[in-house]
N, C-alpha and C positions, 0 to 999 in steps of 0.2 A: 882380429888383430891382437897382436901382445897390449897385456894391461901392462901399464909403470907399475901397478901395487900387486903385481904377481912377485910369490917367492922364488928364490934359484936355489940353487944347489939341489941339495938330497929333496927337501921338504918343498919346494915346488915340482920335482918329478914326479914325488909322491903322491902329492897334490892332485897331477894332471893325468898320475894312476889310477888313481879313486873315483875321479870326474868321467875317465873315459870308461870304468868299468860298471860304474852306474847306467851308463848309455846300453848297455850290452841288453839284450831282447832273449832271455834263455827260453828253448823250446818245450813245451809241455810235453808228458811223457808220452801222451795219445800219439802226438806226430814222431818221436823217437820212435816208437812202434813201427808206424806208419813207415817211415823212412829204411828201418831198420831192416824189415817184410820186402820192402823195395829193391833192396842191393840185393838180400841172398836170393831173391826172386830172380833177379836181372844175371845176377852170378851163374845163378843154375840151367837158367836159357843159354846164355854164353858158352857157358864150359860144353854145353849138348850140342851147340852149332859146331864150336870146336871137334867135338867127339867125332860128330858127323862125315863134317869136312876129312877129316883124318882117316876117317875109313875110308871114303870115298879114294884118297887119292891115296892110301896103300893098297888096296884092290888095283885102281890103274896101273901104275908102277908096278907092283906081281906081274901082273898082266903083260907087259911091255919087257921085263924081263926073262916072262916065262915064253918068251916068242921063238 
């Protein structure tokens, strides 16, 4: 709950800026890597499922037009 001997205005935002940025947990650079390796990994799966599907259903479609 609010303390009575909290500041207001600029200098208790500021305050409650500082406090909350101390709480903040920054990630080591191992797991930025880590994370990092993960998306364009997961990207490059993706866009190939993509790629895939796309062929698949331009070949159909030729097909169905070229009837």
């Amino acid at each position: 709950m609010a303390d009575n001997k909290e500041k207001t205005g600029v200098a208790g935002w500021w305050s409650g800026v500082k406090s909350e940025f101390d709480k903040i947990i920054w990630p080591t650079q191992d797991t930025i890597t880590r994370q990092s390796v993960a998306v364009i990994l997961s990207s490059v799966v993706i866009a190939l499922i993509i790629v895939f599907f796309d062929m698949i259903i331009t070949r159909g479609v030729d097909l169905i037009v070229n009837l």
